[in-house]
N, C-alpha and C positions, 0 to 999 in steps of 0.2 A: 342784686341792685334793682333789677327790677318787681319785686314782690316789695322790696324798702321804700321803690317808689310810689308804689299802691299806698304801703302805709301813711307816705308823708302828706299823699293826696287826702285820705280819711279823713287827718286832722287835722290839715291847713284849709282846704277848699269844703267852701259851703254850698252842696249840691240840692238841688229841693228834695225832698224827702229824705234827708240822709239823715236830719235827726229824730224821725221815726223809727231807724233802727234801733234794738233791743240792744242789749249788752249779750246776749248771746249771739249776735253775727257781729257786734265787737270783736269778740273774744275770735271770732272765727278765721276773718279778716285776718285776725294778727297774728294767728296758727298759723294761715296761708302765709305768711309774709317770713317767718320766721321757720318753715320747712326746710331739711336738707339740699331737696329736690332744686329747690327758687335759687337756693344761695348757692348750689355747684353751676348752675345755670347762669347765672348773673357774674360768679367768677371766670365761668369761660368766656364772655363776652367782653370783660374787663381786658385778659388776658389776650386774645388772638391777637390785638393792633400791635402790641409791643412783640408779640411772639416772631407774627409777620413780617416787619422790621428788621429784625433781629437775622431773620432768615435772608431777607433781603442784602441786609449789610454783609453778611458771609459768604453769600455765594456768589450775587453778581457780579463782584467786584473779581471775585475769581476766574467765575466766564469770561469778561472782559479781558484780565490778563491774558487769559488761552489763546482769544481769536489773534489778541494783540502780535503774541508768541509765536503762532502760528504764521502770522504773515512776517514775523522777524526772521523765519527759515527760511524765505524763498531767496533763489537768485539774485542780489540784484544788479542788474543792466545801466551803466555806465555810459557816457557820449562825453567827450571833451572835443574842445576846441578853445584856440589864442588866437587874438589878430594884434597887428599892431602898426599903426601910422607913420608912415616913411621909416620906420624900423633901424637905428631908435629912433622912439620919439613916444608920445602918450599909446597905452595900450590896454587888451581888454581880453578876459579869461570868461569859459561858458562852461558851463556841465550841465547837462540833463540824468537824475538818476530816476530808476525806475525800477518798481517792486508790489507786485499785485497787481492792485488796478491802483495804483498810486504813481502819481509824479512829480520830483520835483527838481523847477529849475531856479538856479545859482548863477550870479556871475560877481564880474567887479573891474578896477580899473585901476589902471596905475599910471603916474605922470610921466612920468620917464624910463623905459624897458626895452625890451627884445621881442619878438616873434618867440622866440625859443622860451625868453623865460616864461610869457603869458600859456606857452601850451605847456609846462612843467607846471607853474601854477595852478590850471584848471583842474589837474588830477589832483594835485597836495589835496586842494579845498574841495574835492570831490569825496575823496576818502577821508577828509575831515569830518564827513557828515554821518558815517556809521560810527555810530554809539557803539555798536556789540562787537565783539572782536569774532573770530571767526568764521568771518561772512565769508560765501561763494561768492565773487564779484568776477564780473565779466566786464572789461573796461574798452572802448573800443577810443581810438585817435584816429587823425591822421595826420600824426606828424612820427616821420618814421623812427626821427629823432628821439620820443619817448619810446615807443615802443621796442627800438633797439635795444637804448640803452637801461631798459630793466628787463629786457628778455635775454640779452647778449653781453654787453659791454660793461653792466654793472660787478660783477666777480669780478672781473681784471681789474677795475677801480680801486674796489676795496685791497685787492690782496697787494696793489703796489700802492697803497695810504694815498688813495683818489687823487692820483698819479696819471696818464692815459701813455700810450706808448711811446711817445718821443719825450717820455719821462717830464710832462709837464705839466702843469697842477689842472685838473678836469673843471672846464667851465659851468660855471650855475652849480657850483659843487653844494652849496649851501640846499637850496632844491632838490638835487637829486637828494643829497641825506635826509631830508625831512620826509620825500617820498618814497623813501627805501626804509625809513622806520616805520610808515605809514602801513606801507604794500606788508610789512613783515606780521603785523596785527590779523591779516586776512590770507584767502588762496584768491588769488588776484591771474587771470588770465588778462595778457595782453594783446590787444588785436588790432590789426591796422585796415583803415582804409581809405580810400581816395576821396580827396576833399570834392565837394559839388558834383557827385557821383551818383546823389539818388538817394544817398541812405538817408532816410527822415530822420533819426537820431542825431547825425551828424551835421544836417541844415539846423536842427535848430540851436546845436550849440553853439555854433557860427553865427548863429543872428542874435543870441545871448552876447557874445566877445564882441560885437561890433556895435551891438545895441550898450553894452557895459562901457564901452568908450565915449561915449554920449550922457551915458544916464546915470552909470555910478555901479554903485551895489543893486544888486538882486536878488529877489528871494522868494520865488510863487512856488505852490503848493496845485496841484491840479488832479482831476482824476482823468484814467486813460482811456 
């Protein structure tokens, strides 16, 4: 392309002295133009942008899945927390999940509930949020209530048809089933601890539930 561009120059553009050339640096001109050398030359230059491209389309998008991949392995770290307003009465669910240097918090509200179902709630809609099925999840509460009842109480449930021992139907049964298909997707560790305690995980899903009973849904994305 570029020895064709020489040529088109010759005989489109009228340069001073160009028509003093002979016919034999005509002829010359149009040897050079019409070389093996100019025209593998001028096809690799045609060639790299799309080559480049081409490269780029195949493999970045591969690197990205990797890192992607990569950070889909790690742990991720868990905080729930429920409140709820003269109980019943309006109330409000938090989660804080955490994986990498990624954070993200969740909440929401309900007009009419329990203390208990909003802290059953915030894990449902916690583990709603892993897309990938067997994730390492470390889940921490403080309500001993969930944590019992998927660490302890849950097997006796099921095996008497979510029955509880004085043979009567298990409250927020609805809840707990949709949390016990949930936790079944993952290895889910349950862990408790004391509300207003100190654990920063656990302040802030608390101020998600309380702030969710005010504000609605939540949905922010943070780094850590």
């Amino acid at each position: 392309l570029v020895g064709s561009e020489m040529c088109i120059r010759d005989r489109f553009i009228d340069m001073p002295g160009r028509q003093e050339k002979t016919e034999r640096s005509r002829q010359s001109a149009s040897s050079v133009c019409m070389t093996p050398r100019r025209q593998a030359h001028g096809v690799s230059r045609l060639r790299i942008a799309p080559v480049f491209v081409a490269l780029c389309t195949r493999f970045v998008p591969s690197l990205w899945r990797g890192l992607s991949d990569m950070r889909q392995h790690g742990t991720i770290n868990i905080h729930t927390d429920g409140a709820c307003k003269d109980n019943p009465g309006p109330g409000g669910w938090g989660a804080v999940l955490e994986v990498g240097n990624e954070r993200l918090c969740i909440g929401g509200r309900e007009d009419f509930t329990t203390n208990q179902r909003m802290e059953l709630r915030a894990a449902v809609e916690a583990l709603k949020q892993i897309s990938t099925p067997g994730r390492d999840v470390w889940l921490v509460t403080d309500s001993e209530y969930v944590q019992k009842g998927m660490s302890e109480w849950l097997p006796n449930w099921k095996a008497r048809n979510w029955k509880n021992s004085k043979k009567k139907p298990v409250k927020n049964a609805d809840l707990w089933k949709e949390l016990d298909e949930l936790s079944d997707k993952h290895s889910v560790q349950w862990s408790w601890v004391r509300s207003h305690s100190g654990d920063s995980g656990n302040d802030r899903a608390d101020a998600l539930a309380n702030r969710a009973i005010k504000q609605g849904d939540i949905h922010e994305v943070r780094a850590v």
